[in-house]
C-alpha positions in Angstrom: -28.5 12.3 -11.8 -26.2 14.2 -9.6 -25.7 10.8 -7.6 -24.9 9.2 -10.5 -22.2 12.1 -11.5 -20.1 12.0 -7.8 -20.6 8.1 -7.9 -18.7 8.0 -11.1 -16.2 10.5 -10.2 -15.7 8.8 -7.0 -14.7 5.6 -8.9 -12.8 7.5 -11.5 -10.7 9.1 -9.1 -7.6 6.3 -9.2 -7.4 7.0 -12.9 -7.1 10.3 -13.1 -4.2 10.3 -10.8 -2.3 8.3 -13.6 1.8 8.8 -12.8 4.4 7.8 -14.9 6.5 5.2 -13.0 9.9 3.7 -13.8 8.9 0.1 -13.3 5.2 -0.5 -16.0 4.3 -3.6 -17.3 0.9 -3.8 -19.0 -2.3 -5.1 -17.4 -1.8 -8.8 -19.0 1.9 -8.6 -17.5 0.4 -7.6 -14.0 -2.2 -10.0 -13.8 0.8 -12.8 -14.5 2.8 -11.5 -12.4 0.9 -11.5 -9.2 -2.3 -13.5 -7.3 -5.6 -12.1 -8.1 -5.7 -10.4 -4.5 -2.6 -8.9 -5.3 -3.6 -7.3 -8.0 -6.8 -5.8 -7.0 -4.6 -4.7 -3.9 -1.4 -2.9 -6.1 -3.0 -2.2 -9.3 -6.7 -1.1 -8.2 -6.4 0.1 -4.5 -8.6 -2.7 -2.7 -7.9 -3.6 0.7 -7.4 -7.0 1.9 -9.5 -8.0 4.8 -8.2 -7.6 8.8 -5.8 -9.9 10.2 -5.6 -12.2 6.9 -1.9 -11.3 6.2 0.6 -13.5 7.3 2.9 -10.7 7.3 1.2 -9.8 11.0 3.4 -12.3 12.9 6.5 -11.7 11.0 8.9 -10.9 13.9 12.1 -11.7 12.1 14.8 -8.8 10.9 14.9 -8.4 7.3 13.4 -5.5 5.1 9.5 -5.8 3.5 9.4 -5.3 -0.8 6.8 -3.9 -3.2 5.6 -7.2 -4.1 4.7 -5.3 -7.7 8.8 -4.4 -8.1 10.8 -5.6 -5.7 11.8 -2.3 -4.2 12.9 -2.7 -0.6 10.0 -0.4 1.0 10.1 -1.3 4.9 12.6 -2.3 7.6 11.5 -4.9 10.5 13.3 -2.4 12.5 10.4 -0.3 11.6 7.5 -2.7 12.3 5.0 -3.0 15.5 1.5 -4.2 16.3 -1.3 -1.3 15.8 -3.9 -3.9 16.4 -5.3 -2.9 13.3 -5.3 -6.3 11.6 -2.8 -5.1 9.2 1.0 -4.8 8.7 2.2 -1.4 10.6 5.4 0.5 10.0 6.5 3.6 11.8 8.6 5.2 8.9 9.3 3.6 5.4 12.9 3.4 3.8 14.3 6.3 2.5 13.0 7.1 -1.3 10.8 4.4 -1.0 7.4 5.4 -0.8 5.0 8.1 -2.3 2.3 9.7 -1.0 -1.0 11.6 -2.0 -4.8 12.1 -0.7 -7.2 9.4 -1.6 -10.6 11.0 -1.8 -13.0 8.1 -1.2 -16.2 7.5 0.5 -15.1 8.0 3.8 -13.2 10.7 3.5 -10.1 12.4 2.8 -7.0 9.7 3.9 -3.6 10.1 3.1 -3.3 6.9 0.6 1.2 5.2 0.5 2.0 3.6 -3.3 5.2 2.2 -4.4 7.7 5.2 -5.7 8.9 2.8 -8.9 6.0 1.2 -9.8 3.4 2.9 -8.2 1.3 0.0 -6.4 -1.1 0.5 -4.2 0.3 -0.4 0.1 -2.7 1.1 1.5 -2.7 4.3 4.0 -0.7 6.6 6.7 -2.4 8.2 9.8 -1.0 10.4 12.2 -1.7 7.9 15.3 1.4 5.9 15.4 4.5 5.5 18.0 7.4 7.7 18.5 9.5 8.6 16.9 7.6 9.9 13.9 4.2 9.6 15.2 2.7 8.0 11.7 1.5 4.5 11.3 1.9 3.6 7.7 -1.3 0.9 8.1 0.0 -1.7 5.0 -1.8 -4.1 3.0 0.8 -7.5 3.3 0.0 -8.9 0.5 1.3 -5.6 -1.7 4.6 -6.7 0.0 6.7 -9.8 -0.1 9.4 -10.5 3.4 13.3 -11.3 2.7 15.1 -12.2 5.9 18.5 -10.9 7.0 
């Protein structure tokens, strides 16, 4: 029984962390909005699978959106390889990101959403390059690329 109790909290944990954001739409206006991957990605906190995002090889300047809101959340001045499989960023824009602990399975991590509308981008550790030392490890498709 007590299994059954932490599993269920475990999984309940995203909703009780319910924000108020300045961008909503409902769940039906989500689900339009965006793929299916997407979704799970910004609205439920999945992670897309390792080196799957086409984001990995984008070398060009421009700045990376919430794909949820269209809030410019990244600069390619900010990008590099972690050899993670997913889209790294030393430092997001100012004002652009939020952060909070994401208590899952395998521990305590440090989980990055969208300020406005709250989507999910996936996590920041303490194991990136100068000159911050943080590597914001970002789900590509929560983000959408506009070249300068």
């Amino acid at each position: 029984m007590h299994r059954r109790l932490f599993l269920l909290s475990v999984l309940a944990a995203p909703m009780a962390q319910a924000e108020a954001f300045e961008f909503t739409l409902t769940e039906a206006e989500w689900r339009a909005r965006l793929s299916d991957l997407a979704y799970r990605v910004l609205r439920e906190e999945a992670t897309e699978r390792p080196n799957t995002s086409r984001l990995n090889n984008e070398k060009r300047p421009g700045t990376y959106h919430c794909k949820g809101c269209d809030l410019p959340v990244f600069s390619s001045a900010a990008k590099y390889d972690s050899g993670t499989g997913w889209p790294s960023f030393w430092e997001p824009l100012p004002d652009a990101v939020r952060t909070r602990e994401d208590g899952g399975l395998i521990g305590s991590r440090t989980e990055v959403h969208c300020r406005r509308c709250g989507g999910h981008f996936g996590h920041v550790f303490k194991d990136g390059p100068p000159p911050t030392g943080l590597r914001y490890c970002i789900n590509g498709i929560a983000l959408q690329f506009v070249a300068v």
